[in-house]
N, C-alpha and C positions, 0 to 999 in steps of 0.2 A: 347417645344422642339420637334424637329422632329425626332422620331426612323427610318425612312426608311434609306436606306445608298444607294449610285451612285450606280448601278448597273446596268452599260451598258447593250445597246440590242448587241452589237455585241461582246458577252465575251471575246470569247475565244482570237480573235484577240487582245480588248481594255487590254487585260492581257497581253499579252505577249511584249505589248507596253509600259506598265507598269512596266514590272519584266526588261525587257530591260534600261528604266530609270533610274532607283532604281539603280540598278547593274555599269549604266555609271559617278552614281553623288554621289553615296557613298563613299566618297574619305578622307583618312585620314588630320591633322593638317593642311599638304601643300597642302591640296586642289589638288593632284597630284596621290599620290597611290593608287589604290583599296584598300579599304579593302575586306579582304577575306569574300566572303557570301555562308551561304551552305543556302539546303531546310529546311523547317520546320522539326521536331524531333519530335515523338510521345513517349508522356514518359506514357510506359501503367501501370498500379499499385499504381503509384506514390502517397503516402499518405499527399498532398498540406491543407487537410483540417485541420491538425494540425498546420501547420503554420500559417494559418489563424485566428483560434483560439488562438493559444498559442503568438502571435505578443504583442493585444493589453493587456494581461498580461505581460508580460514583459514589454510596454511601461509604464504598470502602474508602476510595481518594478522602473523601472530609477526614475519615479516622484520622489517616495516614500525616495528612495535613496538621488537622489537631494537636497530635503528640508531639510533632516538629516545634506546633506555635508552643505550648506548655512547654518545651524545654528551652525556647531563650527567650520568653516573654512571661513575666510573672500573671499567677492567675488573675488578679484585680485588671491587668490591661488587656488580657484577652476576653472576659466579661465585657469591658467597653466598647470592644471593637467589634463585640457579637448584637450587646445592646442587651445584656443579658441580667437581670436584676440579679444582685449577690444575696440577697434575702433567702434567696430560692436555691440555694449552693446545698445546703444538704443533699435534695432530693434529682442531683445530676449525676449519676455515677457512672457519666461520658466523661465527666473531669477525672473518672479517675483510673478510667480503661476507655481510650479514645478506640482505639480497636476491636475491640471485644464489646461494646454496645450493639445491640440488638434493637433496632425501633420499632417497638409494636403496632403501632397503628400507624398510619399517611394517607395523604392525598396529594398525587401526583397534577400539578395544575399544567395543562398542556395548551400549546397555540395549537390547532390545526393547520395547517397549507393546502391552499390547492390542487398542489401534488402528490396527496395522500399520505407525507410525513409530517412531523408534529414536532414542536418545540419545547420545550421544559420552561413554562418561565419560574415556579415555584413550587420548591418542594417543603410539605407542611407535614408535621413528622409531630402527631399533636394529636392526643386520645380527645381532642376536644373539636377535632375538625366538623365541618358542618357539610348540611350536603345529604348526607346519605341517607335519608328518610324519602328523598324522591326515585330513589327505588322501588321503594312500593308501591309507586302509581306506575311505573312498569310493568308490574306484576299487576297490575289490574286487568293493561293490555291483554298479559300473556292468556289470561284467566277468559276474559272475554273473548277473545278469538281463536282457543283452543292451542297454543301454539306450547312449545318446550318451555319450563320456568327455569329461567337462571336464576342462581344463587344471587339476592342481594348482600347489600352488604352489613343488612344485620343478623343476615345469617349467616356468615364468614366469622363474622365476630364470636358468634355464639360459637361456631366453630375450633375458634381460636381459646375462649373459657373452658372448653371443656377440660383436657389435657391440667391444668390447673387446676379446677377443682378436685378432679380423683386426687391427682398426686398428694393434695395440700389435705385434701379430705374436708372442703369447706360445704355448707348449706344453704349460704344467702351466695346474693349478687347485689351489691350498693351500687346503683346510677346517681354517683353525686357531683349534682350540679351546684350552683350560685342562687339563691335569691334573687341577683338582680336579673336573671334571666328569664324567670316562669316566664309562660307565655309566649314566648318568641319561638318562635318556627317550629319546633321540631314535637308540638304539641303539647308540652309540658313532658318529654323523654318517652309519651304513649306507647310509640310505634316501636320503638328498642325496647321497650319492655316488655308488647306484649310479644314483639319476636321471642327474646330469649326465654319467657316464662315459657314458650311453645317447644322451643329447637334445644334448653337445657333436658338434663337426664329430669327422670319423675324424683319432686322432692326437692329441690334447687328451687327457693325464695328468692323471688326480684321484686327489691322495692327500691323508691324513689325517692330520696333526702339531697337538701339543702344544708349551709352552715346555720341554717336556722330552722329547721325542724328534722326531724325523722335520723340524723347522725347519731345521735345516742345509743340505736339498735346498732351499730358498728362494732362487731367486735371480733374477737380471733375465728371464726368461722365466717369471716364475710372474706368478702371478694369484692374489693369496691372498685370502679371503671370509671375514671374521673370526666367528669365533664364539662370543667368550669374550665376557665382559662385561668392561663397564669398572672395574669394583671387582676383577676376578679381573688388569689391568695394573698397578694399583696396586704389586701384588708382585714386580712387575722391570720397572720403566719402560725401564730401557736394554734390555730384549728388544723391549719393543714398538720403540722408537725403532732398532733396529739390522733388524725387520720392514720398517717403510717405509722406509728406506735403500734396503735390498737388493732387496725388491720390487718387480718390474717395475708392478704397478699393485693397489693394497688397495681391495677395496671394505669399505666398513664403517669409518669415522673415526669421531671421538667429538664430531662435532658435534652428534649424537643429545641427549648430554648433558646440550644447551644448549637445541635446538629441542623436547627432549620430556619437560622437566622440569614434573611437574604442576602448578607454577605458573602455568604459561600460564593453563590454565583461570580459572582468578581473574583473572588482567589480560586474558584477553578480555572481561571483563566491569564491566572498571575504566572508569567516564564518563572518567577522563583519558586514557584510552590510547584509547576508542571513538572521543576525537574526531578519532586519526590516520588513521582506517579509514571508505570511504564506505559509505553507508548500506545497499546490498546486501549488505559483508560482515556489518556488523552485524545484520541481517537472518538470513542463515545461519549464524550463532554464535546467535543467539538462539533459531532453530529446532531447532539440534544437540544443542549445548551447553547441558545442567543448570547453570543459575543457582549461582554459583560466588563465594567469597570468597578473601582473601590473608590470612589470619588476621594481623592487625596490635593493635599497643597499645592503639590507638581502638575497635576492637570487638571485640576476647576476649571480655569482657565478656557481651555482646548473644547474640555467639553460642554461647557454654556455657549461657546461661539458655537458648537456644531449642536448643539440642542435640536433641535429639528429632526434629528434622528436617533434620539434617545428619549428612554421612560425613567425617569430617575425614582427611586424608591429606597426609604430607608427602611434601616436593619429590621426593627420590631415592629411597626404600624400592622393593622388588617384592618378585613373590611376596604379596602380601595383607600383611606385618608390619610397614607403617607406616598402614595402614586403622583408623581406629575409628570404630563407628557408633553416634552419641552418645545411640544409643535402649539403647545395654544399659550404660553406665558412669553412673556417681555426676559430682557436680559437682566436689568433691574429686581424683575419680580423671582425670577429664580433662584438669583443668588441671594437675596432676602429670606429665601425660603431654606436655602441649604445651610444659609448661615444660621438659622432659627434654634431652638429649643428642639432636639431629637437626643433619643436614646439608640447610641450605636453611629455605626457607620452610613452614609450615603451608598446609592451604587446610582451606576447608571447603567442601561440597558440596550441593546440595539431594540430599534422599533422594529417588531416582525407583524404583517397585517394579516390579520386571522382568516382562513374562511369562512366563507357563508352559506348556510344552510337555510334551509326551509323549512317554518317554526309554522306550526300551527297554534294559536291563541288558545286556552279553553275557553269554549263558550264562541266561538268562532270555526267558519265554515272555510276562512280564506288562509292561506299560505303567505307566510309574509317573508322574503328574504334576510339574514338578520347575520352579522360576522357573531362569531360563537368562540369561548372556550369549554374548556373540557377540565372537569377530574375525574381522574383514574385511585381509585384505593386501592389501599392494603391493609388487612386485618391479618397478624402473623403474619403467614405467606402466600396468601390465598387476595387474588387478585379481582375487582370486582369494580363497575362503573360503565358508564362513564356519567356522573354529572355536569347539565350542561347549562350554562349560561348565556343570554344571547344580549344581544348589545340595543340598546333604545338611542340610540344618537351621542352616544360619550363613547369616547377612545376609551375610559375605561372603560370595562366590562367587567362589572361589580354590581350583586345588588342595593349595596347603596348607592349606587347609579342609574338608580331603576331599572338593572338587567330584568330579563325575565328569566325563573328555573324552570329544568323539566331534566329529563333524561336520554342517554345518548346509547345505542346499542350496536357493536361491530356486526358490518354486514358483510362477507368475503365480495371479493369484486367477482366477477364471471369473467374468463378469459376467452377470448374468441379461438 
């Protein structure tokens, strides 16, 4: 694999040609609104190497948990209480070695504090996370102002393909996405493809199919990298299931599903499950991880009366539209809502209030104060972010909330 990265001779201009594209074709669902993009964020103090370390403990606790549940809970009821579609049950082989999975990809979503530690609110363990294209307008920075280029995170990825293809001895790479997504954010998969067409070995084919075009070229020499969601398989399971057939090797199964259904959060915090787990992880769930419930019969109740300081969110929702934060709804309106149509479990969340950084708008000269969250990726093992979100006047902080994106980069503190 090749580490050098395009680095035009004529920067400054080949940047600003760049930050200009990015900015004209960043366009929300309909392919029509800007999304809001501010400049990169320097988060100076910021203590990321905990969560780095404290992740794959916790991912270990979910195993540990998992096998426990699968041994006096039949699978159909732990599917429920994950929120997990059974359709999708082939392709989880967490169901079938809770221990022994390996999550290929994530995105660690963090609260900041103004004390320089950070909170875990979710962990999204999903070849299909989003986000990591605003990387590259980092890398504009770094380009324009001469300074070191870190690894983004599609160059992690690329990282993480390599090792696969030797072994498997494969020649394409499949980015297959959804139909119903062209268009939306991530450029039509431009920016991941032209990364890995650049950072695979010479000879390594990246191309770009949907369940409705370009999948035919799938076959035992591919390496396909999924990037649809799993609600978008729902609508033709025998394509997925005729994918990993044909497929010489898929990264991206839906054991995500299972391992990053917000549930967790609440049973890492459940005494009956803490006491499958020794007391160091407990320990780093405690430090991480926002105090957390499984909305249950026994305490509805307790927790609509104390709403005010909880975020309720169920099991499978994204995108912010299973979030509610039980400081703007009625008592009425909440329990209507938890009583509602949802797949999976409730949780409720302690409210932790994020800090605030100072966002520069594109196309703007001013600094605007704005509370911010953070994701942190993982590609393999290789650590890489932070994408950063900043909040428009909604407690969430989602861009369907009209967040604004941009990029967040550790800056050591200076000690006196």
């Amino acid at each position: 694999m090749r580490d050098d990265v395009m680095t035009p001779g004529a920067a400054s201009e080949w940047v600003a040609d760049r930050i200009r594209d990015f900015c004209e074709r960043y366009k929300d669902g309909n392919g029509e609104k800007l999304l809001p993009l501010g400049a990169a964020v320097p988060l100076t103090g910021y203590r990321l190497d905990e969560v780095r370390s404290g992740v794959p403990e916790i991912l270990r606790a979910k195993g540990v948990i998992l096998r426990h549940l699968l041994s006096v809970l039949d699978r159909p009821a732990v599917l429920r209480m994950f929120g997990v579609p059974p359709e999708l049950v082939p392709w989880m082989p967490v169901l079938d070695d809770p221990e022994g999975y390996d999550c290929p990809v994530m995105r660690v979503d963090l609260i900041p504090l103004t004390d320089g530690s950070v909170r875990i609110c979710e962990l999204n363990l999903d070849s299909s996370v989003g986000g990591p294209e605003t990387g590259e307008f980092r890398r504009y920075e770094e380009l324009a102002a001469g300074l070191p280029l870190t690894p983004t995170p599609y160059e992690q990825l690329a990282r993480q393909l390599v090792p696969v293809i030797r072994e498997k001895r494969l020649n394409k790479v499949c980015l297959l996405d959804w139909s119903t997504w062209e268009g939306y954010g991530q450029f039509d998969l431009e920016w991941m493809r032209e990364t890995l067409a650049h950072q695979l070995p010479a000879g390594i084919e990246v191309f770009l199919a949907t369940e409705k075009s370009g999948a035919e070229r799938i076959d035992a020499q591919t390496l396909v990298y999924r990037v649809f969601m799993a609600d978008d398989a729902l609508g033709d399971v025998d394509f997925v299931a005729g994918v990993f057939d044909r497929a010489g090797h898929v990264i991206g199964d839906f054991s995500g599903e299972v391992i990053g259904s917000k549930v967790w959060m609440g049973l890492l915090h459940d005494p009956e499950y803490r006491a499958l787990l020794p007391e160091s992880t407990c320990e780093a769930i405690d430090a991480l991880v926002p105090r957390t419930h499984v909305v249950t019969a026994e305490n509805i109740d307790g927790l609509i009366a104390g709403r005010s300081g909880w975020f309720f969110k169920s099991a499978a929702d994204f995108g912010g539209a299973g979030v509610v934060d039980g400081r703007t709804v009625s008592e009425a309106e909440l329990r209507e809502r938890l009583a509602g149509d949802n797949r999976g479990s409730w949780i409720a969340q302690e409210v932790v209030e994020p800090a605030s950084f100072d966002v520069r708008p594109l196309g703007s000269a001013d600094l605007v104060s704005r509370q911010c969250v953070l994701g942190l990726y993982r590609y393999g093992g290789r650590w890489s972010g932070c994408f950063l979100r900043s909040g428009s006047g909604s407690s969430v902080i989602n861009m369907s909330a009209g967040a604004s994106v941009s990029w967040a980069y550790e800056v050591p503190s200076v000690e006196a």
